[in-house]
C-alpha positions in Angstrom: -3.8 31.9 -24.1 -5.2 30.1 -21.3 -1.8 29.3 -19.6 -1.5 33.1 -19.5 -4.3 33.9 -18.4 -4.1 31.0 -15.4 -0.6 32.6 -14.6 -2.4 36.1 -14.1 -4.7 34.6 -12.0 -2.7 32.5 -9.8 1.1 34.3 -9.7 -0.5 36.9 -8.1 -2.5 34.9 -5.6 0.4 33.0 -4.7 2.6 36.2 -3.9 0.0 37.2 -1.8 -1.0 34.3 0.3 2.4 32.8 0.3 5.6 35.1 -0.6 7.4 32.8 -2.5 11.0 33.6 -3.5 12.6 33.0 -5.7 16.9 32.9 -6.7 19.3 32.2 -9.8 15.9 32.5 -12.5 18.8 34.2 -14.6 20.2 30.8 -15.0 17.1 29.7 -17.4 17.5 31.1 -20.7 15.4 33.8 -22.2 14.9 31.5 -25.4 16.0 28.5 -26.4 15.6 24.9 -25.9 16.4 23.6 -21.8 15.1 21.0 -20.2 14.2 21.8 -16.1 15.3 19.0 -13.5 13.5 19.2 -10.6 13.0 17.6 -7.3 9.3 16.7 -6.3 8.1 17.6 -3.0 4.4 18.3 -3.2 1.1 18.8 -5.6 2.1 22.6 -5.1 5.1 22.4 -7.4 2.7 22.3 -9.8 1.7 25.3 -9.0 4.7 27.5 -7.9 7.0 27.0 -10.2 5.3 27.4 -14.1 3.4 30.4 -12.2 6.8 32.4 -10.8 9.2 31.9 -14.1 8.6 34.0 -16.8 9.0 31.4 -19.5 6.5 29.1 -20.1 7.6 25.4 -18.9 5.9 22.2 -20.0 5.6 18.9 -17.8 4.1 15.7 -18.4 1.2 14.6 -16.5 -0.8 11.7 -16.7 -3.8 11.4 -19.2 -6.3 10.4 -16.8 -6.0 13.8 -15.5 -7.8 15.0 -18.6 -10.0 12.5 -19.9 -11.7 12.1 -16.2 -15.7 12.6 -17.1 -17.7 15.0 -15.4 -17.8 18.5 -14.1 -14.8 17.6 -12.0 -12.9 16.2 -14.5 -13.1 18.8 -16.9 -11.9 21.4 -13.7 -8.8 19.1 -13.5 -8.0 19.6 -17.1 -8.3 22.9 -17.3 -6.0 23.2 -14.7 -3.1 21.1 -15.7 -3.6 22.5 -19.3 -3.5 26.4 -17.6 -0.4 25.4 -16.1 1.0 23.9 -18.9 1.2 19.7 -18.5 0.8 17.9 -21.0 -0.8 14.5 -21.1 0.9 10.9 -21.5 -1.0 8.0 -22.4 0.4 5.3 -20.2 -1.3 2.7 -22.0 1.1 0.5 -24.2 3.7 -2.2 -24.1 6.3 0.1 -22.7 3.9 2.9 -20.7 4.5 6.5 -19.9 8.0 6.1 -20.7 8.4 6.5 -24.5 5.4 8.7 -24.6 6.9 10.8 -22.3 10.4 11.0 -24.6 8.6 11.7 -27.6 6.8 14.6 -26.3 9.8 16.1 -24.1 11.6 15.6 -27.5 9.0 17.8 -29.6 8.4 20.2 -27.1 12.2 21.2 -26.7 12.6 21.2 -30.8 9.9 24.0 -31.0 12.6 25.8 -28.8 11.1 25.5 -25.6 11.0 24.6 -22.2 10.5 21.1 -20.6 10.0 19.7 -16.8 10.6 16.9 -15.4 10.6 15.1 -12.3 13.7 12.6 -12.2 12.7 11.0 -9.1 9.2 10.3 -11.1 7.3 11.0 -8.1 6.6 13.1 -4.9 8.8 12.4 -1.9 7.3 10.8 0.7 9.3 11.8 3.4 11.4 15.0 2.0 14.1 13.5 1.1 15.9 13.5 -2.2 15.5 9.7 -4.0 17.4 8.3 -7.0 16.6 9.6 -10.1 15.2 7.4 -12.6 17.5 6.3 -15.7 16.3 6.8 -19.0 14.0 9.6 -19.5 16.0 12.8 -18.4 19.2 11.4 -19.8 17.6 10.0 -22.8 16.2 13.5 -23.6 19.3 15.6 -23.3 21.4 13.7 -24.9 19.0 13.0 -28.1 18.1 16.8 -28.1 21.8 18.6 -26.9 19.5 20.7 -24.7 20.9 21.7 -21.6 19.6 20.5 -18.0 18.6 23.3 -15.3 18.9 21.7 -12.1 15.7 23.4 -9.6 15.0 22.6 -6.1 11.8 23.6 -4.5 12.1 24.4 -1.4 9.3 23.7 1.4 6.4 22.9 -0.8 5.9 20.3 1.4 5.2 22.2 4.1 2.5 24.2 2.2 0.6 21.3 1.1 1.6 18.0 2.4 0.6 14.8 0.6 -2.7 13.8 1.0 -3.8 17.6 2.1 -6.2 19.3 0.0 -5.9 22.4 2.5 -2.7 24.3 1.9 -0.8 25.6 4.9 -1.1 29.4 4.6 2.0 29.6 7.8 4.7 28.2 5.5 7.2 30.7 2.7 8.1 28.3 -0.2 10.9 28.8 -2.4 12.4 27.8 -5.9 16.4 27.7 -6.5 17.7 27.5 -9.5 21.0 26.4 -10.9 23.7 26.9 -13.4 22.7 24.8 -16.6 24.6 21.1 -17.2 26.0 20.6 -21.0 26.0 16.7 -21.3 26.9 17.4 -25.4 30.2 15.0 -24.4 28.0 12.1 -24.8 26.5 13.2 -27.5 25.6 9.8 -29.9 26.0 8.0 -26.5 21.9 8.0 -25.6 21.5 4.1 -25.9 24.5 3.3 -23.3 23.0 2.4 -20.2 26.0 3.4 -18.0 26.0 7.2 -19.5 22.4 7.7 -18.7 23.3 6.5 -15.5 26.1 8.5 -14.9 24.1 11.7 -16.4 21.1 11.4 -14.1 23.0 11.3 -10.9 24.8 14.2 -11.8 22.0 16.2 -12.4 20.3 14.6 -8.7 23.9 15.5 -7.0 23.2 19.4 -8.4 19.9 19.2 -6.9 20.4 17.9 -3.9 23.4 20.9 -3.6 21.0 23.3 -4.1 18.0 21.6 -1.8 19.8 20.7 1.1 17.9 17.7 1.2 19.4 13.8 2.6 20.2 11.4 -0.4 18.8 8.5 -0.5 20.0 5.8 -3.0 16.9 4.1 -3.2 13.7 5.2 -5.7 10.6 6.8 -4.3 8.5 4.6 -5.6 10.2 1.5 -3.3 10.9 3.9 -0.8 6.7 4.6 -0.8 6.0 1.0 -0.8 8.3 0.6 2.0 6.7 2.8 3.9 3.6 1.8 3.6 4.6 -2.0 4.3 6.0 -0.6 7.5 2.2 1.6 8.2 0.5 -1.4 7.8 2.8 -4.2 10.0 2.6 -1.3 12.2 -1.1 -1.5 12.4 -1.1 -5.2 12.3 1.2 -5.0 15.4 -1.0 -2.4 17.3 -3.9 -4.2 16.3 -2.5 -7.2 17.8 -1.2 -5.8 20.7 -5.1 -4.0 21.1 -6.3 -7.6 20.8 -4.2 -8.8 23.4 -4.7 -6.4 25.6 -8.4 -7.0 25.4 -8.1 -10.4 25.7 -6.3 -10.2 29.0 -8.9 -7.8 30.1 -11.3 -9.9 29.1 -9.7 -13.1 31.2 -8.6 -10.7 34.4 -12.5 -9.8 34.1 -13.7 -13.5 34.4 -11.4 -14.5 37.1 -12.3 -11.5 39.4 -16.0 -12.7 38.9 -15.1 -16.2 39.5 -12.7 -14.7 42.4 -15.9 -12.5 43.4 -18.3 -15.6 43.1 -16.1 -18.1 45.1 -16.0 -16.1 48.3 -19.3 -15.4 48.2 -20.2 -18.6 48.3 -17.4 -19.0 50.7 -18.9 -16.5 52.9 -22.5 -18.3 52.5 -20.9 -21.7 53.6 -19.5 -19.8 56.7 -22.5 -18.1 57.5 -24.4 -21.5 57.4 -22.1 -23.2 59.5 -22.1 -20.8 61.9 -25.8 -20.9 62.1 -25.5 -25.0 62.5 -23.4 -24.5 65.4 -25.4 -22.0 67.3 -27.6 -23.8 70.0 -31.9 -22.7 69.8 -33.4 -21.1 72.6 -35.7 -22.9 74.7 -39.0 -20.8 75.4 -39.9 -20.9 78.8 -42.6 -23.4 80.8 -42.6 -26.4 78.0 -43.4 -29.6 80.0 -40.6 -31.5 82.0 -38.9 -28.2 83.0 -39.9 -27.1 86.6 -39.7 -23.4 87.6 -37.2 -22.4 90.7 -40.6 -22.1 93.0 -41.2 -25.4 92.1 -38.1 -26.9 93.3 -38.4 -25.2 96.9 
């Protein structure tokens, strides 16, 4: 009921504001079990895509998002509930993983449709990262449901990461492709190398229909790498400021020591050349006789 009505509410806006579009929704089944694989670009995803498909779709979402206390918190959970997440405990020897299996797995065995992010988190950059091994795969091989690749398309652009704003200028999009059968490894969900093999097929369909660069690294490295890089970037800049000021600081004190030793220079001068000057005599002191005198 609610996820209804938050799709009346916000579909619409979204047309309006932003003129999504949207290509190959035929490939998502009008019933049935599928799982949708998509890349994860921005907080907006969350947004554009359960609001523009006509089926509902269910993604998983951490459970702080709706267990945070307060007026706020209870905003957020409304939200992600309207939209249709559904929270993950994280808590527990193994985390968000199993929790997330088990309720991908009874979601999709009530016949409908599940989300997930393979790369596990937002792109830092906009490029496409390794997809994580274990619960995509893990999923559609226990459940024989197939895998709808999706890229989004510019999301970024409309609300980059750490923007709360979004960017009104920008036309997102959402394209969808063929669905992947994986039922030839059927039995085969514990075998490391399959799930392997399974989840970079489905990020090679996805980054076909994103256009984005591939990058064989996780986004959760790639993030840490660049923030490593931000801060020795700051640590150099802040060294370099440091320096700088220090040398200003130095070039300061030896133009006033410059500035002080010739004018004490000068001084010296000016009292020598006062030494050497010879006084005038006034005129008529004794033992001096006048020219009239001398006649």
């Amino acid at each position: 009921m609610f996820y209804r009505l938050m799709k009346m509410i916000v579909a619409p806006l979204l047309r309006i504001f932003f003129r999504p579009w949207i290509e190959g929704e035929e490939n998502i089944p009008t019933e049935g079990a599928a799982i949708i694989a998509s890349n994860h670009l921005s907080f907006s995803d969350s947004f554009f895509f359960p609001a523009l498909i006509r089926r509902r779709v269910t993604f998983i979402a951490k459970a702080e998002y709706f267990n945070t206390p307060g007026l706020k918190g209870k905003l957020t959970a409304a939200f992600f509930k309207g939209v249709g997440q559904l929270p993950v405990d994280r808590s527990g020897a193994r985390g968000a993983g199993e929790a997330a299996i088990r309720s991908a797995i009874a979601v999709l065995e009530r016949g409908e449709l599940f989300g997930v992010y393979p790369e596990g988190t937002r792109s830092p950059d906009g490029k496409l990262y390794r997809g994580k091994v274990g619960g995509l795969a893990r999923v559609a091989l226990a459940t024989g449901a197939p895998v709808i690749p999706v890229a989004m398309i510019d999301t970024e652009k409309v609300q980059p990461p750490g923007q709360v704003v979004p960017n009104f200028g920008t036309r997102p999009g959402i394209r969808i492709g063929r669905p992947l059968d994986f039922s030839r490894y059927h039995g085969m969900e514990n075998d490391r190398f399959i799930l392997r093999s399974v989840t970079d097929e489905v990020m090679y369909e996805i980054m076909r229909l994103s256009g984005q660069e591939y990058v064989d690294i996780y986004a959760t490295a790639a993030k840490r790498q660049i923030s490593d890089d931000k801060k020795r970037a700051d640590a150099e800049r802040k060294a370099v400021q440091k320096a700088e000021q220090a040398a200003a600081k130095a070039e300061k004190a030896e133009a006033e020591k410059a500035l002080k030793a010739a004018e004490k220079a000068g001084a010296e001068e000016a009292a020598e050349q006062a030494a050497e000057k010879p006084a005038d005599k006034p005129a008529g002191q004794p033992g001096e006789k006048s020219a009239g005198q001398e006649q």
